[in-house]
N, C-alpha and C positions, 0 to 999 in steps of 0.2 A: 253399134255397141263397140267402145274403143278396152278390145283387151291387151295392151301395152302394157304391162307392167313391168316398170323400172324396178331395178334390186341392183344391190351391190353387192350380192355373197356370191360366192363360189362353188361349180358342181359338185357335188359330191361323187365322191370315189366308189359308186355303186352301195352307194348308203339307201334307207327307205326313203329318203326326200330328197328333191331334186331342187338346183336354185336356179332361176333365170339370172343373166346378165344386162347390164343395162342396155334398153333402145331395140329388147326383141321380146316382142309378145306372144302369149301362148301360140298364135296359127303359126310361126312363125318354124315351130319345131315340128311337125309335119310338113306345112307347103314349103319352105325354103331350107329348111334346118334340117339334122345328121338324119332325123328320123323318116325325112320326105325318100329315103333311098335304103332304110331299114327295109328289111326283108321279112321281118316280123308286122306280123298286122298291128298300127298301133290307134290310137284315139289320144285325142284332147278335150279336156272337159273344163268349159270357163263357168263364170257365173251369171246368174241371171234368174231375175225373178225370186233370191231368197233359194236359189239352186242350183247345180252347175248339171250343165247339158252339155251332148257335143258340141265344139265348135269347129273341129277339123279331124279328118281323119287320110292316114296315108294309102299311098296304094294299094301296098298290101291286104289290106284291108278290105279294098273292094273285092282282090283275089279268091282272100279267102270266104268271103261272108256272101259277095254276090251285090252288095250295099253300096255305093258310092257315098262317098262327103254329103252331099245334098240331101244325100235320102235318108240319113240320119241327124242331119245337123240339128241342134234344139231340143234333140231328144237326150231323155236321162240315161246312164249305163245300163245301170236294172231293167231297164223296159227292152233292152236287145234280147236277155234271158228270161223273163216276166212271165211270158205265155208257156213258157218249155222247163223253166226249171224255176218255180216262183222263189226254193228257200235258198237260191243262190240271188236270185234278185234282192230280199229280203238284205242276205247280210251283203249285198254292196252297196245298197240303200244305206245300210245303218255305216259302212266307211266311210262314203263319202259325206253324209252328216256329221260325223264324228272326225272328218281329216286326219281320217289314219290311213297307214297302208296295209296295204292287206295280197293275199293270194288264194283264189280259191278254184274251183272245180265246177263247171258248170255247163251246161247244154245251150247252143245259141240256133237259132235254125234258120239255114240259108234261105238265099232270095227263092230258091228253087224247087222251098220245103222240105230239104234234106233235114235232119240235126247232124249237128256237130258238136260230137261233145270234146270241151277244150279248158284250156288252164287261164283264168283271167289275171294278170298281176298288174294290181293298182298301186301307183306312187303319187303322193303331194309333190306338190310346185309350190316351191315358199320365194315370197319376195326377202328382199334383205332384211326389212324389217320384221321378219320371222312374220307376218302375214299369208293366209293361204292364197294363193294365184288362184289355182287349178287344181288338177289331175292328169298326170299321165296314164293311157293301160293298154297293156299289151296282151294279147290274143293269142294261144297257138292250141293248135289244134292235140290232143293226148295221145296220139299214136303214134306221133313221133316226139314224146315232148320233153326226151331227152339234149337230143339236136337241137327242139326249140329254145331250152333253155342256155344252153350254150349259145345260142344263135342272140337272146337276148341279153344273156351277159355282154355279149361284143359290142351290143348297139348301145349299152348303156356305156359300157367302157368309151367306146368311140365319142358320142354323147359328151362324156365328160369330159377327154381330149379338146374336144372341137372346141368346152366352152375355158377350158385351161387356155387355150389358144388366145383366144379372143381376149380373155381378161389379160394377159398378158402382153397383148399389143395393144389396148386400152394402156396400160399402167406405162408402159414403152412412150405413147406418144403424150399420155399428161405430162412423162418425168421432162421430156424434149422440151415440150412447151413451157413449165415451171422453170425448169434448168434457164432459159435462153433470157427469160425476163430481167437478171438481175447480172452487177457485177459485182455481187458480192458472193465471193466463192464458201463463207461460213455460211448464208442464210441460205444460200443456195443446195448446199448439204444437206442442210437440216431439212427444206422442205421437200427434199429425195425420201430421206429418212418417213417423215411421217406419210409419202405415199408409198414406200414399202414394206411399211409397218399397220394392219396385219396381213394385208395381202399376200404378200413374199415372206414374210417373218415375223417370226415373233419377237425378237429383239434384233438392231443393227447396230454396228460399230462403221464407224467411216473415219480411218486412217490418213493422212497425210504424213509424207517424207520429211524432217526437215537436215540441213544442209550434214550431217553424219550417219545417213538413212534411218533414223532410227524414229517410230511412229509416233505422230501427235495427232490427238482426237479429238475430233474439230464435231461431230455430231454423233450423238448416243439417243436409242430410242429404245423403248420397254413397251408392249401393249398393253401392260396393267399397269403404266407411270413406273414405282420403283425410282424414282430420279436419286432417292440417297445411296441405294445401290450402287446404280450407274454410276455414281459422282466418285463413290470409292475404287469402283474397276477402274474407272479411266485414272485413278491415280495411281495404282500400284501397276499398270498391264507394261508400262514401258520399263522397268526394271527387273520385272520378275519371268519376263520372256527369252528362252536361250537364243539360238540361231538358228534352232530347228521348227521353233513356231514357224505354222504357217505365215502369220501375217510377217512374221520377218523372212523366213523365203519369198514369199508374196514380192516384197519390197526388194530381193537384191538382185531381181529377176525373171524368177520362177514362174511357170503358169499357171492359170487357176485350180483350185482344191476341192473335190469335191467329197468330203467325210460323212458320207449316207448316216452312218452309225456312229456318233457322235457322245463318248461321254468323259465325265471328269478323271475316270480313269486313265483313258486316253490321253487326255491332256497333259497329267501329270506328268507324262516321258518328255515336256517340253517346256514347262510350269514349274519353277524352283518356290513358291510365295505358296504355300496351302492354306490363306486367309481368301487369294483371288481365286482358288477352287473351289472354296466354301462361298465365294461370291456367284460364282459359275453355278453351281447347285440351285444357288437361289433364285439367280434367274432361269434358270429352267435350261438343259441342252441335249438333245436327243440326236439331230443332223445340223451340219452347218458345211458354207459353200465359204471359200475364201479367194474372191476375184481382184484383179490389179485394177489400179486405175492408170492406164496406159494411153498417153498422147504423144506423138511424132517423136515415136521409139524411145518414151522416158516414160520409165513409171512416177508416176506423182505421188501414190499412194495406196491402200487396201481397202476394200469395202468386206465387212466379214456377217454375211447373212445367218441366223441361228435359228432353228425350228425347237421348242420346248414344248410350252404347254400345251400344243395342238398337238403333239405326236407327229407332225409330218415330216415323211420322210424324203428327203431330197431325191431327185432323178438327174441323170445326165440330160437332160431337156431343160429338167429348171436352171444347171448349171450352165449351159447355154444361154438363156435370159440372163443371167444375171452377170453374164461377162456382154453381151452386148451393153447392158442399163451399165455396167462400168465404163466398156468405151465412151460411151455417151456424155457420162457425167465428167469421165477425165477429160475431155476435147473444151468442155465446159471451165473448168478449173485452169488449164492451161492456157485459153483465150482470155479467161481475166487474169492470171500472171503476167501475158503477155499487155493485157492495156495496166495492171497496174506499174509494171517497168516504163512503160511508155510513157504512163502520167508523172511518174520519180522523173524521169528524163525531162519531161518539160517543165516539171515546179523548176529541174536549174535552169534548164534554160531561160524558164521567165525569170529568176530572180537575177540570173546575168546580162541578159537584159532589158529589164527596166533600171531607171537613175537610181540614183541615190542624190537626191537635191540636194544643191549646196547650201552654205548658208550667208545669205548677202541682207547686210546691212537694211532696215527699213520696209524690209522684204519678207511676210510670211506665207510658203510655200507647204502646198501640199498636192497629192498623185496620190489617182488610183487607179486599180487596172482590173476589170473583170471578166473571165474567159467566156466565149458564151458557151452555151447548154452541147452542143452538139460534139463536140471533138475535142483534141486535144487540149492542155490547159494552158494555154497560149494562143496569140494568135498575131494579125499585123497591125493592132491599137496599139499607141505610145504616146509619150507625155515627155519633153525634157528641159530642162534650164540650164543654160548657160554663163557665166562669168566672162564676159570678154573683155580683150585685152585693153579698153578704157574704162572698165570698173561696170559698165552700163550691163544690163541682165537680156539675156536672147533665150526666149522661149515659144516651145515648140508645143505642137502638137500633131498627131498624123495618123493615117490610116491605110495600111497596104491592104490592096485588096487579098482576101482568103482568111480562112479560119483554122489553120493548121503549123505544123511545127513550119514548113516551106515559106510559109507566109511572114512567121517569128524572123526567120535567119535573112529573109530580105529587108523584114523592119531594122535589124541591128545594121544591115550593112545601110541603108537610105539614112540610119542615126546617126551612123560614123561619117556619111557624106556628107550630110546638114550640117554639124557640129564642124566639119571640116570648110564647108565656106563661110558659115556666119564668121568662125573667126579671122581667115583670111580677107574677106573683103573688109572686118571689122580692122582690120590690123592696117589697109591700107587705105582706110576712111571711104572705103564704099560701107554705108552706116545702112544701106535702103533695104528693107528685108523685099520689096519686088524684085532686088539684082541678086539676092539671095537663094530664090527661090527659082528663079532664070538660072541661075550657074547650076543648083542643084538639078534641075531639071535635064540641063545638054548633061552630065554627069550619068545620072541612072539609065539615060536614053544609051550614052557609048558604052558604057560597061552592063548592059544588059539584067540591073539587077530585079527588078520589078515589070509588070506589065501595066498597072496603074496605080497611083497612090493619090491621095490628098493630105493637107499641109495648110495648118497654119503658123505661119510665124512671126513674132512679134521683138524689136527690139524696145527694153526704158530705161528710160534716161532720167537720172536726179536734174532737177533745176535749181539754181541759188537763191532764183525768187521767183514768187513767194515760197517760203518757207515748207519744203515736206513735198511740193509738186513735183509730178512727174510728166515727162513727154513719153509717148508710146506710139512709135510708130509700126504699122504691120502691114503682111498683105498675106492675101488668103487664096490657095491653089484647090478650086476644087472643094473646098473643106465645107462644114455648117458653120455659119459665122460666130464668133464668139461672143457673150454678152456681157457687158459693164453694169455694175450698179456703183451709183456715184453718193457720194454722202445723204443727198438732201434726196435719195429713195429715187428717182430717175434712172430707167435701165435705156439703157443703150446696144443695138444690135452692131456689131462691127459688122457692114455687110456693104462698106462703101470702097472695098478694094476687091472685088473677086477679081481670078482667074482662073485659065484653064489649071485640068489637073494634071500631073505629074506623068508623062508618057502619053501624052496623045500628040508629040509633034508641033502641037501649036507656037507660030512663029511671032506669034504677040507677045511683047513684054508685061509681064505685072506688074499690076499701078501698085503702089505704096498709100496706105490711108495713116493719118496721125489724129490721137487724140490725146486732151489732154486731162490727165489722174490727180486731181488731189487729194491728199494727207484721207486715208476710211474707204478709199474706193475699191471693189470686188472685180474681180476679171475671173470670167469660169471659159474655157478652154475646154472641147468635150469634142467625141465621136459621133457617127449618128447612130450606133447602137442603145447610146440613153434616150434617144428620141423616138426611135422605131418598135412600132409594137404591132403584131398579127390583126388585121382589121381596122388597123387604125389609120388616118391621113395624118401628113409631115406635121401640120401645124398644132393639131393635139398637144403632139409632144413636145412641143416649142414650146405651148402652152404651159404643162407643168414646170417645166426648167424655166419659164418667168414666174411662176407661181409660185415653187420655193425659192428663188433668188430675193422676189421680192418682198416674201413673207419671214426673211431673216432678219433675225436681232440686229442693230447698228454694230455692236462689237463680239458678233459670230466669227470664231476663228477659223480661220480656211480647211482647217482638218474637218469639225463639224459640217462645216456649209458639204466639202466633198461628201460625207456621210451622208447626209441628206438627200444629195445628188444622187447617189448609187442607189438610196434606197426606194426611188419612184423606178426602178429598173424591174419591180415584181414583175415574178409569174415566168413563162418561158423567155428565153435571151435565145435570140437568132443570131446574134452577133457580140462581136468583143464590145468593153465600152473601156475607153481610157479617158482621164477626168486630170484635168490642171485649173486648181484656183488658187490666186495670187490675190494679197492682200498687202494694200499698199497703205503704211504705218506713218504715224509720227518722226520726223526727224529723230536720228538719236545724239544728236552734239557732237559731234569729232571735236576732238580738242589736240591744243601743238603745248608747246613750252609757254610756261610764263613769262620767263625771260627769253625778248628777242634773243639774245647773244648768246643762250645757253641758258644749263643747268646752274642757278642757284649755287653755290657753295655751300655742302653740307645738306641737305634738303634731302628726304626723301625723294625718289624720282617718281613713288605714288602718288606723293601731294606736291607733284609741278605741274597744275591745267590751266587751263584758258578754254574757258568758253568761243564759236564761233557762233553767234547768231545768225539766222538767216539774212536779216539786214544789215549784215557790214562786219567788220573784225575787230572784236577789241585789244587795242594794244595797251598793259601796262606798264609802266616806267615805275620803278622802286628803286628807294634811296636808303640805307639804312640814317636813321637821324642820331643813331647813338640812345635812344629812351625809348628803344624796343616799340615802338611804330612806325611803321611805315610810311614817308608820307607822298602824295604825287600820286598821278594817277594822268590817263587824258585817253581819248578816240579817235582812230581814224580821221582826219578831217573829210575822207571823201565819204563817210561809213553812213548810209542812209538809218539813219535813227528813227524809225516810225513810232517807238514804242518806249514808255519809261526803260530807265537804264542805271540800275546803281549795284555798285560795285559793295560783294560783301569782301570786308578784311577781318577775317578772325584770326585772333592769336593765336596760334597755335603749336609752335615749334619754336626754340630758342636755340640759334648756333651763335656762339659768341655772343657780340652786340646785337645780331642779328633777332628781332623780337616778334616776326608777326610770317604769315604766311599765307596766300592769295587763292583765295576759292569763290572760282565764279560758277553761277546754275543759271542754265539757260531756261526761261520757262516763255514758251512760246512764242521765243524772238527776243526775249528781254531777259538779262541777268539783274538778280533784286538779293539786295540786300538784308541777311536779318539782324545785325547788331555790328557794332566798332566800336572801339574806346575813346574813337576820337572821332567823330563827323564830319569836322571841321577839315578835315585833313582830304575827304575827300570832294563834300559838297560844293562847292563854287566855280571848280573847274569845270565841271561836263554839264553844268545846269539840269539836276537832277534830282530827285526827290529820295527819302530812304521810307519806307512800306517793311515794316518788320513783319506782317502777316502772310506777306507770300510766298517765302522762302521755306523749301525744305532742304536741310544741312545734308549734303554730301557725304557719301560714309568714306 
């Protein structure tokens, strides 16, 4: 038969009912518990059968009666008195029927056939949920049952100490446990609050400092709700308190407060506002304890515990608990002050180093960077692109090994090294991103900045033909290779230049791989933390990074595609992920001067272009002819003309005799014509057709 019964309430103070605490069942208050060492003969009576019988009884017990545990256990109270005093048997039969308490006068007779006539006092055992457990009852003999009485008071007093104790260090290690789970020092308060609400109090206030000591209340609790109450305390408490409230002594120093006797009148000598006394009233105040919240010699804050509707009146014991539960919770609050400074530190530090991409011609560029789960908000993932000194674009990608701020400040100095050879070797037409990643390597090995990294790095190059292509040459240290998706949906793994990584000594040079990008093509650039996931193998995650790479619109803009990227990252992040994709565009036309020799006279210097087609450079010759057309025209003779070619002349401008004005639109290699006043003027020179439908005018 399992007598455990859990309860959440609390002993009573020598009240008629007694409460267990959770995780100790009725035997437990005899054989292990304050009573097993009472000196008063006592009994426990559980249930069974539709009745409660003995289930344990203490020493004393045997002393006095002659009886051990065993030789009454199962039996009913009544039946110890039954044979010798039936109308006391009688009404303890009808209390414990009735679960009341009771005290009576009765004759028990020893193992030895003595009687002994003695005083029975019966008490319930109510679980938390106001359910009856048991019975307690105690025995003492009437000749002395003055001293027994006294004797009894003490064990129940003790009794109630012992289970104050316990609940108390119950409520001690849930708050440690609760407290530690979170780094958030409001929710963390608050779930203080409702486990010492009503345990400890009947309502709490939980103060924090801020930077003129003056308090901000960050969690309020009522055990009968009141929340619109609350809402008005906490709005008037911080102006209408002099210097003499506790909570503002509390805060500029002072050690804990313990006001047994607690009332609004009292308050008043400290309380200038008699609407937050009439508030004080209504939530109830009979005792209250006012403890700091103190870590590494700073007070953070006040926790202001308040006893009302229960009457209870504070002890220097309970003020002890409740300046412990405040150390506790301010070591709590201070640890996350201290990670959330730490976290502010590294948002700048990431936002100082990671790029700011530049913006190059045919080129759209996007990064992203995401910390992992474990540590600081940085780490040694990066992404960067370059401008070097022939116009061509060097981009990088990298990963120092580590997950912390140490990790960040060696990625910035390995970014500052990188950036530092591509443009030197670039400056002195070492173009190879393997001598690149060579130089950088002897570099972070002499000056000791890293212990391993990986690297990729890629130089492109515009081509003049065909029109919009790119050369990309790269090589890869160590890194996950990068993937190409090329127009016509073909991905491509760069995985033809590996080498070692970054700090292992290796005396081999990196090969250099080149491919070549035309005009739509996607280049994603990534860590292995987008790849890596808990239980998973390498190629999984390759998997998805070709699954959305290849499952992307034809004209998904690099920002999107990186979204997409980031977003198969769910669930836990063991590591940083940094993301570079590059989307390699349509030519945009550079254009020079109309006139070889210069500017036009008079001419806006907005409307002086010339188109350059990919196939060749159009030169035109203009004449003014005096009747405001232009006439003349001709090409390159060396200008590989693959593609129709006519030249628009709209009128547009008139300086002097001067009548017309040259706007050429490059469309896919070919400038087209949408109207002229004169055809003739241009047609027969360059053998060329005019197509008015192609053309969209120039703004």
């Amino acid at each position: 038969m399992n007598y455990d019964h859990r309860v959440d309430g609390r002993l009573g103070d020598g009240s008629d009912e007694l409460a267990l605490s959770p995780g100790q069942g009725l035997a437990w208050l005899t054989a292990a518990g304050v009573l097993a060492d009472c000196p008063v003969a006592a009994l426990v009576l559980g249930p069974a059968d539709g009745e409660f019988v003995t289930v344990s009884a203490n020493p004393a017990f045997g002393q006095m009666t002659g009886y051990h545990a065993g030789e009454v256990a199962g039996s009913g109270l009544h039946s110890l008195v039954g044979r010798t005093d039936p109308a006391a048997a009688e009404r303890l039969r009808e209390a414990v029927l009735a679960g009341r308490p009771d005290e009576i006068r009765a004759t028990v007779r020893h193992r030895d056939g003595r009687l002994l006539p003695c005083s029975i006092v019966l008490r319930p055992l109510r679980a938390g949920d106001g359910a009856l457990a048991g019975f307690a009852a105690w025995l003492t003999a009437r000749a002395d049952a003055e001293e027994q009485r006294a004797l009894l008071a003490q064990a129940e007093a003790a009794l109630a100490d012992a289970k104050a104790a316990e609940a108390r260090a119950i409520l001690l290690a849930e708050a440690t446990s609760d407290l530690a789970i979170s780094l958030d020092v409001a929710g963390s308060l608050r779930r203080l609050a409702h486990l010492a609400v009503p345990g400890l109090a009947d309502w709490l206030v939980i103060d924090l400092s801020d930077e003129d000591g003056r308090p901000v209340q960050v969690a309020m609790l009522h055990r009968d709700g009141l929340e619109g109450v609350l809402g008005r305390f906490a709005a008037l408490q911080p102006d209408a308190l002099t210097s003499e409230a506790p909570i503002m002594r509390i805060l500029a120093g002072e050690p804990p407060m313990l006001h047994a006797h607690a009332t609004t009148r009292t308050a008043g000598s400290y309380v200038h506002d008699s609407e937050l006394l009439v508030l004080c009233d209504t939530l109830g105040i009979c005792s209250a304890m006012y403890v700091p919240l103190t870590a590494r010699g700073r007070v953070l804050g006040c926790i202001t515990l308040v006893s009302g509707p229960s009457g209870r009146i504070y002890t220097a014991e309970d003020l002890r608990f409740a300046t412990d539960l405040g150390r506790r919770a301010a070591l709590v609050v201070d640890n996350t002050s201290l990670y959330e400074r730490e976290h502010r530190v590294a948002q700048v530090l990431q936002e100082s180093l990671l790029p700011k991409l530049p913006e190059i011609a045919d080129l759209e560029l996007a990064g992203s960077y995401l910390p992992s789960d474990r540590g600081a908000e940085v780490g040694g993932d990066f992404y960067d692109v370059l401008v070097l000194p022939d116009g061509s674009a060097g981009l990088a990608v990298g990963d120092v090994v580590g997950h912390d701020i140490n990790a960040a400040a060696a990625m910035g100095q390995l970014r500052g090294l990188l950036q530092a050879c591509a443009w030197e070797l670039d400056a002195d037409g070492g173009d190879d991103p393997g001598r690149v990643l060579d130089r950088l390597d002897r570099l972070v090995q002499a000056f000791n900045v890293t212990g391993l990294a990986t690297v990729f790095y890629a130089r492109a190059e515009r081509q003049g033909s065909p029109a919009g292509r790119w050369t990309m040459s790269y090589a890869v240290a160590g890194h996950p290779p990068p993937m190409v998706r090329l127009p016509d949906g073909r991905l491509l793994d760069l995985d033809r230049a590996q080498g070692a990584a970054l700090g292992l000594r290796s005396q081999a040079t990196r090969p250099t791989g080149t491919v070549e990008l035309p005009p739509g093509s996607l280049l994603v650039a990534f860590t292995d933390g987008l790849i890596e996931r808990r239980g998973e193998d390498w190629d999984a995650g390759v998997g998805r990074i070709r699954q959305v790479l290849a499952g992307a619109p034809a004209d998904i803009s690099a920002a999107t595609l990186a979204e997409r990227l980031i977003a198969t990252a769910d669930g836990e992040r063991r590591d940083d992920i940094a993301i570079l994709v590059v989307r390699f565009l349509l030519p945009s036309e550079p254009r020079s001067h109309l006139w070889p020799g210069g500017d036009p006279p008079g001419l806006p210097a907005a409307e002086q272009r010339l188109a350059e087609p990919g196939h060749g450079r159009l030169l035109l010759q203009a004449r003014d002819g005096g009747d405001g057309v232009v006439r003349g025209g001709g090409l390159d003779p060396a200008a590989d003309v693959g593609a129709e070619l006519v030249l628009e002349l709209l009128p547009r401008h008139r300086v002097g005799q001067a009548a017309a004005i040259h706007q050429l639109l490059a469309v896919e290699g070919a400038a087209v014509a949408r109207q002229h006043p004169d055809p003739g003027a241009v047609g027969g020179q360059v053998g060329c057709r005019v197509d008015v439908n192609l053309v969209t005018e120039l703004a």
